[in-house]
N, CA, C and O atoms as a MOPAC input file, in Angstrom:
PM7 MOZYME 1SCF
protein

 N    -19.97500 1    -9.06600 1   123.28300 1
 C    -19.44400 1    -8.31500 1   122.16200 1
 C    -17.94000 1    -8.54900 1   122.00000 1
 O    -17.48600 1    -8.66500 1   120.86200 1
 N    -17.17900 1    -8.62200 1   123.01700 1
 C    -15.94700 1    -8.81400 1   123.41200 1
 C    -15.16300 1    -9.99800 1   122.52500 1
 O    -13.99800 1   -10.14400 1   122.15600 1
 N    -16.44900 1   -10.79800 1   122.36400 1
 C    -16.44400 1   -12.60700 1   122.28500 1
 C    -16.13400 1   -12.22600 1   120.44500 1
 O    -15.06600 1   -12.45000 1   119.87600 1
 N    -17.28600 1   -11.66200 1   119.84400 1
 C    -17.17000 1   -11.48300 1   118.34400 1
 C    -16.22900 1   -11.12900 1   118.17400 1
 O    -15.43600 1   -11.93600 1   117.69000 1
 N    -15.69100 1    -9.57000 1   118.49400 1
 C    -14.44300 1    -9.49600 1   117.87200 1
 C    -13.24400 1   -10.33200 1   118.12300 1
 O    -12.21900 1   -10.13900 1   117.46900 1
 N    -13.31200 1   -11.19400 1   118.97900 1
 C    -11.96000 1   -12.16100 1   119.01800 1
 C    -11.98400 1   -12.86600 1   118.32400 1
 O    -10.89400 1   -13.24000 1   117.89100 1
 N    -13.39100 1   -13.56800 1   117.71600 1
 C    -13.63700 1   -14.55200 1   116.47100 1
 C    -13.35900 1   -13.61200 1   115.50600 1
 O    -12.63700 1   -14.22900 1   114.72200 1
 N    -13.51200 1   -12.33200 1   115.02800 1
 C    -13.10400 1   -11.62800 1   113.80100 1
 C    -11.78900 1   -11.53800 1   113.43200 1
 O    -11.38100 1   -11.36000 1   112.28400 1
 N    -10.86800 1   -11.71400 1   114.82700 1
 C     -9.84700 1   -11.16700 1   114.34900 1
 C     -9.23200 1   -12.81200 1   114.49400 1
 O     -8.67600 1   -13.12100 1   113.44000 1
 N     -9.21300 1   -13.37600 1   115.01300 1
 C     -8.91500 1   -15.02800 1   114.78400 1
 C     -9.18400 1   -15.40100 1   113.15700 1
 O     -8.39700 1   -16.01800 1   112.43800 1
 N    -10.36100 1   -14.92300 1   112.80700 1
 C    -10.69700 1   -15.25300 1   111.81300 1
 C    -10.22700 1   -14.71900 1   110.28100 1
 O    -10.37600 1   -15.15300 1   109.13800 1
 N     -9.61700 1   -13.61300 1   110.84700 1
 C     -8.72200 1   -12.51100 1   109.92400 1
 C     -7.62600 1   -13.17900 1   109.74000 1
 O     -7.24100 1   -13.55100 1   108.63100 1
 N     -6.80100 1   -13.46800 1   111.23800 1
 C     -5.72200 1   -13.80000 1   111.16500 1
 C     -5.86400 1   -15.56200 1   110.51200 1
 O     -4.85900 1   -15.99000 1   109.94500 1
 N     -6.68100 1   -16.18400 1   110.58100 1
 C     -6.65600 1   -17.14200 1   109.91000 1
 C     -6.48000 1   -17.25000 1   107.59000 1
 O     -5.82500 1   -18.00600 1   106.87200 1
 N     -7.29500 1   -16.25400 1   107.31400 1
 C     -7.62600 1   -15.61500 1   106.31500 1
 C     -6.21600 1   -15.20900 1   105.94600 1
 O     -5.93100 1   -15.54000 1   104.79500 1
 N     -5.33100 1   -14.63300 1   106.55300 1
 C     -4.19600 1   -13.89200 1   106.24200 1
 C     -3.35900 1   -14.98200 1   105.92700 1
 O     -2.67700 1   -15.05200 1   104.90400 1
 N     -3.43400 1   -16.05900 1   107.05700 1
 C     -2.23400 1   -17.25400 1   106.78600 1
 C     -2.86200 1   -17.77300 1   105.47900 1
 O     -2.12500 1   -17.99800 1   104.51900 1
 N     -3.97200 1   -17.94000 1   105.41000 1
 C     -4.49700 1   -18.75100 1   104.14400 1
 C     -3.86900 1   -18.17400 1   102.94000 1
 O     -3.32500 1   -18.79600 1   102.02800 1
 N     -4.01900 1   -16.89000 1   103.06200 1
 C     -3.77100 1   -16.51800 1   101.66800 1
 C     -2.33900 1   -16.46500 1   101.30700 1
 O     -1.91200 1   -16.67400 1   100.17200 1
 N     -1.68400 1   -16.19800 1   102.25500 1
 C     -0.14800 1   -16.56500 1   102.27300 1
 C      0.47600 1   -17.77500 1   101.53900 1
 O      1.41000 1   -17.80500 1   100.73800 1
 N     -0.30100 1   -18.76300 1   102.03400 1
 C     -0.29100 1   -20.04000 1   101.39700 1
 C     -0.59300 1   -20.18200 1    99.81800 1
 O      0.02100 1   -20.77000 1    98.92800 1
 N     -1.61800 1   -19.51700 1    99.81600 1
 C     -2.30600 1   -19.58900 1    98.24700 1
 C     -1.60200 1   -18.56700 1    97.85800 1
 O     -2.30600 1   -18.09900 1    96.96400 1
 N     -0.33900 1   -17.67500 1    97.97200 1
 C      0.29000 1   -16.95300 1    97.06500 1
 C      1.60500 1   -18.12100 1    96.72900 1
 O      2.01500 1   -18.46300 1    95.62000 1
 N      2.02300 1   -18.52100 1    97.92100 1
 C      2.89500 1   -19.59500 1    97.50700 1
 C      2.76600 1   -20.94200 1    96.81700 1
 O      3.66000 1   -21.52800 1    96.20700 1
 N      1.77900 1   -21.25800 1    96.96800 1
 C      1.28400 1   -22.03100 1    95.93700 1
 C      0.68300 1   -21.90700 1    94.68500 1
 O      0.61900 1   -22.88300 1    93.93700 1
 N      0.14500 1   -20.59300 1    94.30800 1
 C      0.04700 1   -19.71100 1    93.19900 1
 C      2.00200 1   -19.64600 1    92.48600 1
 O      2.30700 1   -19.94200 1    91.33100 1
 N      2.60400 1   -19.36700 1    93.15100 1
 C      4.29000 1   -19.00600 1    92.78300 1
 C      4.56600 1   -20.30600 1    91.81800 1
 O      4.81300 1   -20.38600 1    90.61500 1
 N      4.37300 1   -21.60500 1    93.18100 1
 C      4.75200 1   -22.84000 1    92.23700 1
 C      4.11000 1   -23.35200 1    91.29300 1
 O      4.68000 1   -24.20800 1    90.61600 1
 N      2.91300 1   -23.01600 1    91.02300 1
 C      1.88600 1   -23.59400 1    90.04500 1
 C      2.46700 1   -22.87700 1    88.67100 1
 O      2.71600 1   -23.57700 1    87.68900 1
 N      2.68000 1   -21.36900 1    88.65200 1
 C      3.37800 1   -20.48000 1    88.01800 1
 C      4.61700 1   -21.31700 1    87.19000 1
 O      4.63400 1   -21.40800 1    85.96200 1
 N      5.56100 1   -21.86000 1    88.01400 1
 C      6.87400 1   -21.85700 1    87.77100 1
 C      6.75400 1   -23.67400 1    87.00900 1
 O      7.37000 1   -23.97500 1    85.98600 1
 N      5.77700 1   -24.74300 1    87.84000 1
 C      5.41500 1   -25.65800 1    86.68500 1
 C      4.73500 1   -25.59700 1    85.70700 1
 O      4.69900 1   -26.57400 1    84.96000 1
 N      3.92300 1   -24.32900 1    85.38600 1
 C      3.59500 1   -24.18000 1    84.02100 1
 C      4.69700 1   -23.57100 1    83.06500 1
 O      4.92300 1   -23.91200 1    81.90400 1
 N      5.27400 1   -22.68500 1    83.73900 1
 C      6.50500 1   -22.27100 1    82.77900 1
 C      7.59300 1   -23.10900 1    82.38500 1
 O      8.32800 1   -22.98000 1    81.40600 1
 N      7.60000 1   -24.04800 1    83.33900 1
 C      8.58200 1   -25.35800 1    82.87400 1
 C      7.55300 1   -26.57400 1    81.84500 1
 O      7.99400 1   -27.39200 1    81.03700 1
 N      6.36000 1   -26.36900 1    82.15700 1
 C      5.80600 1   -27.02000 1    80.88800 1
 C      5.41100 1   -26.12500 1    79.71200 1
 O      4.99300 1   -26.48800 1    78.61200 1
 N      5.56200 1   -25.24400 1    80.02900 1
 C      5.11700 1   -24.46500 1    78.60900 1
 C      3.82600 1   -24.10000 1    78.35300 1
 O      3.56900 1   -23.62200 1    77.24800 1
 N      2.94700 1   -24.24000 1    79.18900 1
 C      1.16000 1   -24.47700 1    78.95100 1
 C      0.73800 1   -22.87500 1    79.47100 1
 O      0.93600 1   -22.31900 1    80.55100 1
 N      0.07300 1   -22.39900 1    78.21800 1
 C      0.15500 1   -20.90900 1    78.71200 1
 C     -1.13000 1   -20.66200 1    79.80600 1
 O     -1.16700 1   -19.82400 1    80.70700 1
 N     -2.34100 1   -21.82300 1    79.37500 1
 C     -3.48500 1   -21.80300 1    80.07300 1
 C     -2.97400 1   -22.07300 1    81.59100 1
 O     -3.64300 1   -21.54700 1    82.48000 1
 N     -2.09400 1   -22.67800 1    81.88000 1
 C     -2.01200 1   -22.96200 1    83.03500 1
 C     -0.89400 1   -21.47300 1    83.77900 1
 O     -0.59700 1   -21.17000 1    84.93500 1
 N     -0.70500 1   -21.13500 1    83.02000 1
 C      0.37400 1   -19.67000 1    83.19200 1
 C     -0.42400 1   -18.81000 1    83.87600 1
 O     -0.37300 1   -18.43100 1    85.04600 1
 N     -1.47400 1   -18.44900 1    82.62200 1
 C     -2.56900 1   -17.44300 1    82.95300 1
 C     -3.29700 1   -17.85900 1    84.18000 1
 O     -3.95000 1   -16.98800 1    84.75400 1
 N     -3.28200 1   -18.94900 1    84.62100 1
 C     -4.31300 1   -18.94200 1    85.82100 1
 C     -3.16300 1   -18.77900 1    86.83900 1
 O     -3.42100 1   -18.14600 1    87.86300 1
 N     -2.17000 1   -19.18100 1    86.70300 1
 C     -1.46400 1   -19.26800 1    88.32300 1
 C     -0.56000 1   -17.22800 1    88.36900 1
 O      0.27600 1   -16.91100 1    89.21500 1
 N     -0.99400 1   -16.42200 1    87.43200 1
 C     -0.80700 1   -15.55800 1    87.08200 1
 C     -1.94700 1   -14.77300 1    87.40800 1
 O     -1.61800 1   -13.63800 1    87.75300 1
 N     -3.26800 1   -14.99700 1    87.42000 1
 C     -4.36400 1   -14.83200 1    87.82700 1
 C     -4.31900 1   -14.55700 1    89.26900 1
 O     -4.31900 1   -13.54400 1    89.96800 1
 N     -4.26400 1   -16.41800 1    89.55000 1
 C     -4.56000 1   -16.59400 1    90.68400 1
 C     -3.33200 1   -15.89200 1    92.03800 1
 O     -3.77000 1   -15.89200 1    93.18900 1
 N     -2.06400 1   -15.41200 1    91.83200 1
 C     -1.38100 1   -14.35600 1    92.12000 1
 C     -1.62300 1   -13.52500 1    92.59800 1
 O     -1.32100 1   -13.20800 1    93.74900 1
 N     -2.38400 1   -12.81100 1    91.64400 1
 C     -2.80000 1   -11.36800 1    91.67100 1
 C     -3.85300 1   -11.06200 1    92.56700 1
 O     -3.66100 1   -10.27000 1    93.48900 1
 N     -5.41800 1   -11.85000 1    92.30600 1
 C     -6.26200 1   -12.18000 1    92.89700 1
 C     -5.57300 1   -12.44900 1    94.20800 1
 O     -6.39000 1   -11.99400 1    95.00900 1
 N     -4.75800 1   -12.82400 1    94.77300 1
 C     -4.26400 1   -13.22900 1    96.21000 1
 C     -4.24700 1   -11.82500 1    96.43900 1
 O     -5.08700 1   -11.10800 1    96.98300 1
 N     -2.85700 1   -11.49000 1    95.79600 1
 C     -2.28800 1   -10.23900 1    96.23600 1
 C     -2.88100 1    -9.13400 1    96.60300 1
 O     -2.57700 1    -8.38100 1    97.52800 1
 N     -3.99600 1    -9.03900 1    95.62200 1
 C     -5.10000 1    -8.15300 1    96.32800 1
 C     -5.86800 1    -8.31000 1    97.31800 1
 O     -6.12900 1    -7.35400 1    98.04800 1
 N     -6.39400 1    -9.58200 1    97.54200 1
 C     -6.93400 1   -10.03200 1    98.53600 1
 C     -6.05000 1   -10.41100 1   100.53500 1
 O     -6.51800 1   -10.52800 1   101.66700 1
 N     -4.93500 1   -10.45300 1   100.04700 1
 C     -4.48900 1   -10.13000 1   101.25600 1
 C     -3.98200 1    -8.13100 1   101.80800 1
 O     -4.19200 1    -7.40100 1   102.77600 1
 N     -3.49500 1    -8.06800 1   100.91400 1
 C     -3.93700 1    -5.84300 1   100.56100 1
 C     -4.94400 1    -5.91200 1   101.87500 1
 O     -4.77700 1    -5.63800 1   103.06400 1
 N     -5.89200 1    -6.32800 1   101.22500 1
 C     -7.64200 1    -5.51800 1   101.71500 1
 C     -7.59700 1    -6.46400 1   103.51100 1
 O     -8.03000 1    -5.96400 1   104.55000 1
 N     -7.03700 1    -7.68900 1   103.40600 1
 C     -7.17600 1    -8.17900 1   105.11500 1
 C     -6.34900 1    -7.18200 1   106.03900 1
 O     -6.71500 1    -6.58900 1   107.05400 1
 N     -5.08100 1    -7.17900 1   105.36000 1
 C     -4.47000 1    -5.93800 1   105.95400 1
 C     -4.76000 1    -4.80900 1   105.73500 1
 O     -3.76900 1    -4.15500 1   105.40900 1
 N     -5.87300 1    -4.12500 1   105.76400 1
 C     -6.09400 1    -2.84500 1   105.61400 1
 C     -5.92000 1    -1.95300 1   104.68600 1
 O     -6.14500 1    -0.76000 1   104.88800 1
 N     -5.53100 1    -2.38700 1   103.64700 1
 C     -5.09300 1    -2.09400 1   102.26300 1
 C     -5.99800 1    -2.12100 1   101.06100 1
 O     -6.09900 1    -3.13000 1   100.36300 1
 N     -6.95900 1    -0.48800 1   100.71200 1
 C     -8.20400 1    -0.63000 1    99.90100 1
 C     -7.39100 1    -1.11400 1    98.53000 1
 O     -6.18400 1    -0.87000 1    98.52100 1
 N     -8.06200 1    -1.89500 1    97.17800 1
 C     -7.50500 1    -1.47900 1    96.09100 1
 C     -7.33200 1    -0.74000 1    95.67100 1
 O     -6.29900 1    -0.93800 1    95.03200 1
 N     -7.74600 1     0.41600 1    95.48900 1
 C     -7.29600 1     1.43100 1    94.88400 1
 C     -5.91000 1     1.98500 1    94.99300 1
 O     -4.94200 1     2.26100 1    94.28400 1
 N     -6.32900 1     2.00900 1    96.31300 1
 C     -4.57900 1     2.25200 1    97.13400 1
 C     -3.24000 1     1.33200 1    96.98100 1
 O     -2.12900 1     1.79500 1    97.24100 1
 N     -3.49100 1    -0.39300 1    96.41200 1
 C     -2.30800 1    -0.92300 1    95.98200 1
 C     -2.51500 1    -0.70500 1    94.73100 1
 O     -1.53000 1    -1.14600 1    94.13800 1
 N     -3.47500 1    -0.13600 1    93.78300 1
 C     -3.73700 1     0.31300 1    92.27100 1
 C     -2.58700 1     1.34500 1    92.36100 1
 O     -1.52200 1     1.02700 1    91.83300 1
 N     -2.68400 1     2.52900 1    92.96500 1
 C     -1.92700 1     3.85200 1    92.92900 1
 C     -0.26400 1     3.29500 1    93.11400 1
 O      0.54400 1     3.55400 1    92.22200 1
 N      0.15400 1     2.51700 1    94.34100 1
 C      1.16200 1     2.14000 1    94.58600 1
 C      1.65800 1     1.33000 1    93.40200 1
 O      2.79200 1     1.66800 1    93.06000 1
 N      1.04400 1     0.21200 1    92.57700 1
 C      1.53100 1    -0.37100 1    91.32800 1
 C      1.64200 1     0.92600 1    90.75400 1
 O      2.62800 1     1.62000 1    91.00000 1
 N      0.94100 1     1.22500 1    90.18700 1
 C      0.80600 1     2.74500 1    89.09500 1
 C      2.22400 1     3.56600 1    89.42900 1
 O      3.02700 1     3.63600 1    88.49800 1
 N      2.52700 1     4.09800 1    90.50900 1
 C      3.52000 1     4.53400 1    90.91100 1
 C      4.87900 1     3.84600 1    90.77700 1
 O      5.81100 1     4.49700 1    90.30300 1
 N      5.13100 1     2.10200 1    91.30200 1
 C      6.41600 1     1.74600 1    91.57300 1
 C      6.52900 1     1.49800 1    89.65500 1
 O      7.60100 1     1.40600 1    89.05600 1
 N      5.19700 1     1.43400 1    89.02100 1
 C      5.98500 1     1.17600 1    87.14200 1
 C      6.63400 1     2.78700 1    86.96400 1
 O      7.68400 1     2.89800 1    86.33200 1
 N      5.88200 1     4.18900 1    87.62100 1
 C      6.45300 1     5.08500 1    87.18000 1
 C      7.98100 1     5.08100 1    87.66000 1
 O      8.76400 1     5.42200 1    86.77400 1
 N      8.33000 1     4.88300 1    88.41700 1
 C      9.31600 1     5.23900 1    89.44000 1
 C     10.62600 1     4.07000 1    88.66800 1
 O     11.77300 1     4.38000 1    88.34500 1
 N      9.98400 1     2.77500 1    88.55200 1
 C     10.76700 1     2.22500 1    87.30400 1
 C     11.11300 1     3.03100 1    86.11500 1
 O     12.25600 1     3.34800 1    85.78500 1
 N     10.40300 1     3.22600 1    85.71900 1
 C     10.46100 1     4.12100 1    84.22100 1
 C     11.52400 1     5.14700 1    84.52000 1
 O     12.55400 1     5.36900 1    83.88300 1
 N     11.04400 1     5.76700 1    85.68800 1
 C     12.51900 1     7.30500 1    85.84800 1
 C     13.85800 1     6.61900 1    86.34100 1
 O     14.97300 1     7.09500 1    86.12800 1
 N     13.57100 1     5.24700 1    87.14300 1
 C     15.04600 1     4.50500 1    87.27800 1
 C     15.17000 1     4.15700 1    86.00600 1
 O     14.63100 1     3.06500 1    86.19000 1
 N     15.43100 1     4.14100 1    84.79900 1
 C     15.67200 1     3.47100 1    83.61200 1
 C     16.02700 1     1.89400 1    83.93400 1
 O     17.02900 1     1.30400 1    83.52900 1
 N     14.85400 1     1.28100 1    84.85300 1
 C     14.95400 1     0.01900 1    84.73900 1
 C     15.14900 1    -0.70900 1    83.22200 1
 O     14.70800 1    -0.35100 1    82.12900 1
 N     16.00500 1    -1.89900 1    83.60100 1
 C     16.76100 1    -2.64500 1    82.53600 1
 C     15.31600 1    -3.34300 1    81.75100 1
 O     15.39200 1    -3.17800 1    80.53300 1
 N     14.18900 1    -3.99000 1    82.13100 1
 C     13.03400 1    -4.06000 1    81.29200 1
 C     12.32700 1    -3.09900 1    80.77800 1
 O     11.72100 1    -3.27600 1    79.72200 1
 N     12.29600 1    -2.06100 1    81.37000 1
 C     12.35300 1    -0.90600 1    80.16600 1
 C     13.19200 1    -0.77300 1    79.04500 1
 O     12.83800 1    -0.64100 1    77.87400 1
 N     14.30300 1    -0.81700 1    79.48900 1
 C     15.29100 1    -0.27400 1    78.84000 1
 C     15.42100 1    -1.33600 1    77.38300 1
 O     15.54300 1    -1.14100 1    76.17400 1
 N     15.32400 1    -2.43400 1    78.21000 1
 C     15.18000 1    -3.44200 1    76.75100 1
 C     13.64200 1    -4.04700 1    75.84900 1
 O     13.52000 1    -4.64000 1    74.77700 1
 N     12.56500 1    -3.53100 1    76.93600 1
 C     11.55200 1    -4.38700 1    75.84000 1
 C     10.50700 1    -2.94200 1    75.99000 1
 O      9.87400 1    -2.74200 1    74.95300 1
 N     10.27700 1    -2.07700 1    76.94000 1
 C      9.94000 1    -0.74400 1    77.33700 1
 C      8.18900 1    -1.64400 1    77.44400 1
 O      7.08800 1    -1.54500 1    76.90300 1
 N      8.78700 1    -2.39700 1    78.37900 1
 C      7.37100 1    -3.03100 1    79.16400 1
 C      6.78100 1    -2.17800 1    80.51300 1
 O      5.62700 1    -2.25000 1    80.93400 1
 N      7.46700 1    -1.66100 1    80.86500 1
 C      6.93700 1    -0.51000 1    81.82700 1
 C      5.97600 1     0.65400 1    81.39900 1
 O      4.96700 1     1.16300 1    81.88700 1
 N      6.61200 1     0.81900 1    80.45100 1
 C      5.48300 1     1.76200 1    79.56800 1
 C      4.26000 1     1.39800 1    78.93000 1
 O      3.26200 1     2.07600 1    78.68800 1
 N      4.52000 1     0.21700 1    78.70600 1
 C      3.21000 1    -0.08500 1    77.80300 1
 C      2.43100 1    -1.00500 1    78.92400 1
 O      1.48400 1    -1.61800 1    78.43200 1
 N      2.61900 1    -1.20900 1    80.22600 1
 C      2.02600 1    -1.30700 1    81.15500 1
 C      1.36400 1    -0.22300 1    81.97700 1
 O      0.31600 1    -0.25300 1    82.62300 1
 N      2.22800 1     0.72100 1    81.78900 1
 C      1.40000 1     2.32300 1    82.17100 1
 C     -0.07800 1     2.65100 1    81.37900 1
 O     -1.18700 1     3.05100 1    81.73100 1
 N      0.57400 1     2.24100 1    80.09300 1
 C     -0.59000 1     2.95900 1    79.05300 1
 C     -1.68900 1     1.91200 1    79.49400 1
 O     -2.79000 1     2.38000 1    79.78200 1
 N     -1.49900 1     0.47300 1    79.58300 1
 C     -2.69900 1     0.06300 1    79.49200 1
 C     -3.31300 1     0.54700 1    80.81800 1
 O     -4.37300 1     1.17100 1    80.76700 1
 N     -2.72300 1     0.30300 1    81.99600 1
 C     -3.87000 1     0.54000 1    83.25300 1
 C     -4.72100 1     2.23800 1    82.81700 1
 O     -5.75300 1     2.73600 1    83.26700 1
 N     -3.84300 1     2.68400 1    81.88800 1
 C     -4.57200 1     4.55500 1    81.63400 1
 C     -5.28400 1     3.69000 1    80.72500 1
 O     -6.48300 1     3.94300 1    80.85100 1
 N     -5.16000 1     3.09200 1    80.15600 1
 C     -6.40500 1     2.67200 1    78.97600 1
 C     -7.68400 1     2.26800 1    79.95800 1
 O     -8.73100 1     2.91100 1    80.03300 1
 N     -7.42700 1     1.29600 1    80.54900 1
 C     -8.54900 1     0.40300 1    81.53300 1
 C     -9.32500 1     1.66000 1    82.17500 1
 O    -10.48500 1     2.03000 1    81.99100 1
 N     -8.22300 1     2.24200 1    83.05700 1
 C     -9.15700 1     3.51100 1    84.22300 1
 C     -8.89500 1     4.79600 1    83.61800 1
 O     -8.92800 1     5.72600 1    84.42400 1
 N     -8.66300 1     5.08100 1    82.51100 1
 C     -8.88700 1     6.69000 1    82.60600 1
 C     -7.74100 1     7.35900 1    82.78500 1
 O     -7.19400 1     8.07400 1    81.94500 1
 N     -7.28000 1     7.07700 1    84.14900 1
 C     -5.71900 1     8.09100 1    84.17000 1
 C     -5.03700 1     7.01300 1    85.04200 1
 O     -4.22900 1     7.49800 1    85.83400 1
 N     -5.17900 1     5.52300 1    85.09700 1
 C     -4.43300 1     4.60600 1    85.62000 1
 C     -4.64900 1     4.40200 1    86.99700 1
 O     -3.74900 1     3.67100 1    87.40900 1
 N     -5.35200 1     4.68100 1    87.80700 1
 C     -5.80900 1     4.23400 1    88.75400 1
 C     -7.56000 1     4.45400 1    89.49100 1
 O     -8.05300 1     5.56700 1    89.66900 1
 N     -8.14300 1     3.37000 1    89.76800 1
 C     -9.87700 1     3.43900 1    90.02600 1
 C     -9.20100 1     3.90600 1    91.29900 1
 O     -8.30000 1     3.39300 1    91.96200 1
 N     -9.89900 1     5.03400 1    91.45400 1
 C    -10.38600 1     5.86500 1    92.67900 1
 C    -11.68600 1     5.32400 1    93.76800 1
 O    -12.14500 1     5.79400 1    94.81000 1
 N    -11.97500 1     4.20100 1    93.01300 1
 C    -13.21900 1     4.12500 1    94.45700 1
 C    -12.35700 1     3.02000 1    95.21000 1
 O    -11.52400 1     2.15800 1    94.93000 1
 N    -13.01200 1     3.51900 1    96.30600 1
 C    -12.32600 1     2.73100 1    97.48200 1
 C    -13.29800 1     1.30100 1    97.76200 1
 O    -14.46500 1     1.39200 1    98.14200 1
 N    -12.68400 1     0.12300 1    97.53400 1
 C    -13.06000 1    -0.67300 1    98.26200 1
 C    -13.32100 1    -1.52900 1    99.23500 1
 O    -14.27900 1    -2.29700 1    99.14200 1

């Protein structure tokens, strides 16, 4: 039994470096589409980001919901800092409204 969990957590910790990787390589894929201009290629390395970001959350112990609440929170907490993208395009807000549009009151409560 001893034996499995050392492969689980080898295997975690392998998973963790991976995704590390695939956020940084998600970053640059990002930053050559924005230097080419190609929005299809934007949206995926924008995608593919996020999809990381959550996915390393949950290796570390981190349900979604729970980095749902924490986003939900650091846009509020922007908003009462009168962050400067608020202040000039009031993208904080209309990022609030949509996650309340998507879930209801801005964050899915089930734990995954």
């Amino acid at each position: 039994m001893e034996k499995n969990r050392e492969i689980d957590i080898a295997r975690n910790v392998k998973t963790i470096e991976w995704l590390r990787t695939e956020i940084v390589s998600h970053v640059a894929n990002l930053f050559k589409a924005m230097w080419q201009n190609r929005e299809e290629l934007i949206l995926d390395a924008l995608a593919g980001l996020i999809m990381a970001a959550y996915l390393l959350g949950k290796r570390l112990g981190i349900t979604y919901s729970k980095l749902d609440s924490k986003v939900v929170n650091k846009v509020k907490a922007s908003m009462l800092e009168d962050h400067e993208i608020e202040k000039w395009y009031g993208d904080m807000n209309s990022l609030l409204h949509f996650w309340q549009d998507r879930r209801g009151d801005g964050i899915d409560r089930r734990e995954n």
